[in-house]
C-alpha positions in Angstrom: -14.4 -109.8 20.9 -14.3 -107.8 24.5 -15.0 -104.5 25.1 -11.7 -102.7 25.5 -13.4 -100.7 28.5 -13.4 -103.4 30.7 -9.4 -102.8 30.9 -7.5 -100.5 33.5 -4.8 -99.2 32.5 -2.4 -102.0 33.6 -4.3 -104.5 31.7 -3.7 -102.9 28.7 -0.8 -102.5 28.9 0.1 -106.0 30.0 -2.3 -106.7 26.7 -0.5 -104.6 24.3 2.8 -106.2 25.5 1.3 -109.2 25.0 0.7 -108.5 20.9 4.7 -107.0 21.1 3.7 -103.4 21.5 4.8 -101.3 23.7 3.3 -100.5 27.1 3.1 -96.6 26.7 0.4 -97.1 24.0 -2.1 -98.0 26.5 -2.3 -94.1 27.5 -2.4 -93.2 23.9 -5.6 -95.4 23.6 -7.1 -94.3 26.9 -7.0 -90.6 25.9 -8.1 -91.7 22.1 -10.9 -93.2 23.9 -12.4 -91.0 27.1 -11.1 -87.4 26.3 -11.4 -87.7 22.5 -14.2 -90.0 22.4 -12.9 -92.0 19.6 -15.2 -95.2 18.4 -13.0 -96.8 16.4 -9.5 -97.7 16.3 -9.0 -96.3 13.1 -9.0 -92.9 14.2 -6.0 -93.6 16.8 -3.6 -92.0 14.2 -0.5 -91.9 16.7 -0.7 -95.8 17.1 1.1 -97.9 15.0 -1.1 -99.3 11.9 0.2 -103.1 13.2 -1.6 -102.0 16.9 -4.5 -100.8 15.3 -5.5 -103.6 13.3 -4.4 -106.1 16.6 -6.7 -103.9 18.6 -9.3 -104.0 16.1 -9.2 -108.4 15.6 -9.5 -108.5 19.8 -11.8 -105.8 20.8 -14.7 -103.1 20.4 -14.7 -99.9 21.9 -18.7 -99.2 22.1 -21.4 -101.7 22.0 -24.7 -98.9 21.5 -26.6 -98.4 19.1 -28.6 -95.1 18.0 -31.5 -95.5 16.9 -33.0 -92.2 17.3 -31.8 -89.3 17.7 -34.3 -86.0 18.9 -33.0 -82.4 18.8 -35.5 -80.1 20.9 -35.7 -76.0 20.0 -34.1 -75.3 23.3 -31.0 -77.3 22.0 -31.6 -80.5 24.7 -30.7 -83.9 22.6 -32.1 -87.4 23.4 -30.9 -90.3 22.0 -32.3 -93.5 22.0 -29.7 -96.3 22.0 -30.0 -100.3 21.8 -27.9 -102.5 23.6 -26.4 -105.6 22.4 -29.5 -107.5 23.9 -31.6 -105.3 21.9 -33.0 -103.6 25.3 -33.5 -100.3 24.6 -31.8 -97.1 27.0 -32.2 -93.4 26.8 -29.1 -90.4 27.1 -29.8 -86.8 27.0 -27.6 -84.0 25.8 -28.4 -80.7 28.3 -26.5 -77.8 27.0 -26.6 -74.0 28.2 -24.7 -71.1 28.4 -21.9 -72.1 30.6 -22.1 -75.8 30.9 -23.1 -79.2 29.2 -25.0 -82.1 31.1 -25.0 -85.5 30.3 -28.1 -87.6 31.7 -27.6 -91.3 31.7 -29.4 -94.1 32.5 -28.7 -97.0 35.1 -30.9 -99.8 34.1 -33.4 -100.9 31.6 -36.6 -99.9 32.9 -37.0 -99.5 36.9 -39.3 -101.7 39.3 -40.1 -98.9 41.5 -42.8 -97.8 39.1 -43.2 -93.9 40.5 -47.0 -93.1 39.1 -45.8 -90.0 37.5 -42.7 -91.4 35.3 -42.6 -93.2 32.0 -39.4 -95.6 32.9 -41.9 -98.0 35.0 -44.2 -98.6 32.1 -43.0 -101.9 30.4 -41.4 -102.8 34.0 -37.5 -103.8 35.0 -35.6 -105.5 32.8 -32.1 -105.8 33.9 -29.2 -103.2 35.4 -26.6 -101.7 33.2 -22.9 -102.9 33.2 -20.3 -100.3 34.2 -19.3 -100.7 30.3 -22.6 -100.0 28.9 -23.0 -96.8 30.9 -19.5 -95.5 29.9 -20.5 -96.4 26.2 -23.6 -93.6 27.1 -21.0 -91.1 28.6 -18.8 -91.8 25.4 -21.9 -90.8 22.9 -22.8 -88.0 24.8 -18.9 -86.5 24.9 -18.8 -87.1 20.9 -22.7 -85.6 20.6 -21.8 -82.6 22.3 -18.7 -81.6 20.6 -17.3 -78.9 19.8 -18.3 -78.4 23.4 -17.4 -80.4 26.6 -19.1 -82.5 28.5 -19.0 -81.2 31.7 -21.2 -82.5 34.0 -23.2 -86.0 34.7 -26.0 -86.8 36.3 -27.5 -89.8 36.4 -31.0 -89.3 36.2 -32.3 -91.3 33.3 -34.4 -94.6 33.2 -33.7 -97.3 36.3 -32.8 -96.3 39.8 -28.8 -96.3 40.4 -28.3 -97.2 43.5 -29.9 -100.4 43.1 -27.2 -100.7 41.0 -24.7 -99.9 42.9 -21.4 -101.6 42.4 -21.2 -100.9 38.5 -22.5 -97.2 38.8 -20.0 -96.6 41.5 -17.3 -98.4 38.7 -18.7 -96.0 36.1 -18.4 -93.1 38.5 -14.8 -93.6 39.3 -13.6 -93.8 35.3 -15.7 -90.3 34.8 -14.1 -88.8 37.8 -10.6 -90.4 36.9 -8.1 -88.2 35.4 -7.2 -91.0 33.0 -11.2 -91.1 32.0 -13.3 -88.8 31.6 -11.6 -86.1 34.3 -15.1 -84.8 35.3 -14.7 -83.7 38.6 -16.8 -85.1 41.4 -18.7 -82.3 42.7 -19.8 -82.2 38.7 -21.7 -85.6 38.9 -25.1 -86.1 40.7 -26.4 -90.0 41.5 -30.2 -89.4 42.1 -32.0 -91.9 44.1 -35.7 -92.3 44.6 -34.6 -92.9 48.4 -33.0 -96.3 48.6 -31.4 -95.7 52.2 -29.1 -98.5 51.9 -27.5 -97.6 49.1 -27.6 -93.6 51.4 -25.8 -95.0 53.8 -23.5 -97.1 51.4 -22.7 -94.0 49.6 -21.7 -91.9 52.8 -18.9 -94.1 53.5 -17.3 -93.6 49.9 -15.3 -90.3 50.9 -16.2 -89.5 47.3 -17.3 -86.0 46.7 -20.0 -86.1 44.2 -24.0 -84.8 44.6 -26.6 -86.6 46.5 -30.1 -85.8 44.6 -32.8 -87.4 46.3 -36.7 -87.7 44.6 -39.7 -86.5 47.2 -42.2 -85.4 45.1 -44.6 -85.0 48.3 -44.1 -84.4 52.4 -46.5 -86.7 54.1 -46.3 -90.5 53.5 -49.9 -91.3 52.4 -49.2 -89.0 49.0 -45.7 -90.1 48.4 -46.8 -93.5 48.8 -49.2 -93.2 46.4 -46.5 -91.2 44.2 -43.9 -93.7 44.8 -44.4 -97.2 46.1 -40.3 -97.3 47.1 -42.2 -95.3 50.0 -43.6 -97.7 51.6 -40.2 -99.5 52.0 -38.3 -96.6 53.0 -40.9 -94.4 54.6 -39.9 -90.2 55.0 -38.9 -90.8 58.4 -36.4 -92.8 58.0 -35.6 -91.5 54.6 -34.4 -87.9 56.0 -32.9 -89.2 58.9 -30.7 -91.0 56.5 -30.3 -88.1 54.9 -29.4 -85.9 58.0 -27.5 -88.6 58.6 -25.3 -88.4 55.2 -25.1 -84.8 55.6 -23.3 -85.2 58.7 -21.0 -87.4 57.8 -20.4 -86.6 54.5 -20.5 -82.3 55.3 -22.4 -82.6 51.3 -25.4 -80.9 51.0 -28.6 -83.2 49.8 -30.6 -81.9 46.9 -34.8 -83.0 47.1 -36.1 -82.9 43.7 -40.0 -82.2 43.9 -41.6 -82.7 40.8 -45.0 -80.3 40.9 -48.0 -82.3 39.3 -50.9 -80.4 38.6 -53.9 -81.4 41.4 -51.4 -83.8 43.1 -48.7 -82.6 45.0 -49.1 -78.4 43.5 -51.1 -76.6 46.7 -49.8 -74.1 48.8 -50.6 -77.1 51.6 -48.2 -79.3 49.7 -45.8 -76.1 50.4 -47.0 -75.7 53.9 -45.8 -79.3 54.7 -42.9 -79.6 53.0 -41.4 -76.6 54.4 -42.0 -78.0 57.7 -40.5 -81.2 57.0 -37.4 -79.6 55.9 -36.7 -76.1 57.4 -33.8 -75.1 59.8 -32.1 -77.9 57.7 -28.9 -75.8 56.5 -27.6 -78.8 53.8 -30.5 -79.3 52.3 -32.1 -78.0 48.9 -35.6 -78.3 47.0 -35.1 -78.1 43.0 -38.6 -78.1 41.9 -39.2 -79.4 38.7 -42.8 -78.6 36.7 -43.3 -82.1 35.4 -43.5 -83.1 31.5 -46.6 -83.8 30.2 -47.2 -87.7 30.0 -50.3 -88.6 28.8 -50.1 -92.2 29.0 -50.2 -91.3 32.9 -52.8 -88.5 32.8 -50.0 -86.2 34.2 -49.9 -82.8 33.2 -47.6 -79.1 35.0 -49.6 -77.0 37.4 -50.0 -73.3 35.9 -46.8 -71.5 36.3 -48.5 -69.1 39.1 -49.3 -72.3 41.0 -45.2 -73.2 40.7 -44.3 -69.6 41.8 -46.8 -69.5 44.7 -45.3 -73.4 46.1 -41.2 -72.0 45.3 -42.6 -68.5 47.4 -44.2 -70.3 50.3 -40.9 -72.4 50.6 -38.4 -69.5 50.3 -40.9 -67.6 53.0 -39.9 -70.4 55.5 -36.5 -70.3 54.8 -35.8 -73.3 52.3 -33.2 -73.4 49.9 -35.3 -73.7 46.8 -34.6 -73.5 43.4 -36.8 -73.4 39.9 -35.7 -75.6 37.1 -36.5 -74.4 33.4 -38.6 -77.0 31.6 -36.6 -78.7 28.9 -37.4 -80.4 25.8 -40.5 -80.8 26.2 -41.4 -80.8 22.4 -39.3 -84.1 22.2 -40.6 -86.4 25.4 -37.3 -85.6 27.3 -38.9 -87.3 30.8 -37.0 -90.2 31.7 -38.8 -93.2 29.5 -40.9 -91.7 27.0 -39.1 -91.9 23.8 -38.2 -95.4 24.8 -42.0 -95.7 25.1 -43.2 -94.8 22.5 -40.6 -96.1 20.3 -42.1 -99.5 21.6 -45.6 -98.6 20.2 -44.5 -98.5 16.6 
């Protein structure tokens, strides 16, 4: 059995021909599949019953699993899925008032082990194929319905561009008008500041967001935060940046997670300002963390988060707030797969 996903459309088409079908049904199945988000090849009703069952002896469509499935009171979902392997990923559902945003994940676990995130924890195990991160995109299109999906952002467990080539894949079948037709500027790859992968990126001519993790402006802190620091130290992190900027004209989005007594002071403001003002394409979203109690992390008070997004603003800094979400059902990247693995 292969998964049917690993096919362009020219493959399966050569395929169907092969089983004495005809070539056209290939689109039929690639819109049963990406903008319906059909699992099985039963519910192809405009395919010939003789096509379906051939389709059904050679391939799969989806090789996840749920195993849980969490519904926060602000509407965010998380599911917990199992790979074939039995590796365990997380997806989560984001909806508001005028969108939906799928968050997927890029690997099982991550080896940059970032003190104040839960997808370190139980270490790397492996990156994700381009198939099994469209089989996350395909369970959070059919989760969401009767609404669409319509943006991505790969911000789950696992850092994606160290796996680059088969996020990239999965990138171009979301974007594709024959996938999932979510438009580039709708999908966001957020690195922890591998500048390789930066610079790799800037010479795609694609058109989706850069988001880039900081969590703190001086290197001693944000090597203490994140050890990928002390391989790709700020300096050289935003002149890649600048760098990407320039080349790409894209703005680049800093996510700054505010930890109570870490990274929170008005001197944590003070600095980061510095580092980026006067830059015109660049963006702080802060983000009050979750609370994570396996790593003693906890949000500042809120008139600590409004004092830090004032202080930036005041210097002129593109800053924006995000609202906390599902925080009643461990919706940081990790923790449901965590604790899952404690029971």
């Amino acid at each position: 059995m292969k998964d049917i996903k690993e096919l362009t459309l020219k493959g399966l088409e050569e395929k169907l021909k092969s089983f004495g079908a005809q070539a056209y049904h290939a689109r039929q199945i690639f819109s049963w599949i990406y903008k319906k988000a059909a699992l099985d090849f039963g519910q192809m009703s405009d395919l010939p019953a003789g096509v379906r069952v051939k389709l059904k002896e050679n391939f799969y469509i989806n090789g996840l699993r749920i195993i849980k499935r969490l519904e926060s009171s602000d509407g965010t979902r998380k599911l917990l899925l199992a790979l074939k392997d039995a590796n365990l990923i997380e997806a989560v559902i984001i909806p508001v008032k005028e969108r939906v945003t799928g968050c997927v994940s890029a690997q099982v676990g991550c080896k940059w082990a970032c003190s104040f995130c839960a997808s370190g924890l139980s270490g790397f195990k492996r990156n994700l194929t381009c198939s099994e991160i469209i089989d996350e995109v395909l369970y959070l299109k059919k989760e969401s319905l009767p609404r669409a999906l319509t943006h991505l952002v790969f911000m789950g467990t696992g850092e994606p561009l160290d796996n680059y080539a088969q996020v990239l894949a999965a990138v171009k079948i979301i974007n594709s008008p024959l996938g999932f037709n979510i438009g580039a500027r709708r999908i966001t790859l957020s690195t922890s500041g591998v500048i390789p992968g930066i610079q790799r990126l800037s010479g795609e001519g694609l058109q989706v967001e850069l988001s880039v993790s900081l969590h703190a402006a001086d290197d001693a802190l944000r090597s203490k935060l994140m050890p990928v620091n002390k391989k790709y130290p700020l300096k050289d992190l935003i002149k890649t940046c600048k760098d990407y900027s320039a080349r790409t004209n894209r703005q680049v989005t800093f996510e700054y997670i505010l930890i109570k007594g870490v990274n929170s002071s008005l001197e944590n403001a003070r600095d980061l300002s510095r580092l980026l003002s006067g830059w015109k394409l660049a963006k702080v979203n802060l983000i009050p963390s979750n609370s994570i109690s396996e790593l003693k992390v906890e949000p500042p008070p809120r008139s600590d988060i409004l004092l830090f997004k004032g202080c930036l603003v005041k210097h002129g800094v593109n800053t924006t707030l995000r609202r906390e979400r599902g925080e009643d059902i461990n919706a940081a990247c990790g923790q449901l797969r965590l604790s899952y693995a404690k029971q």
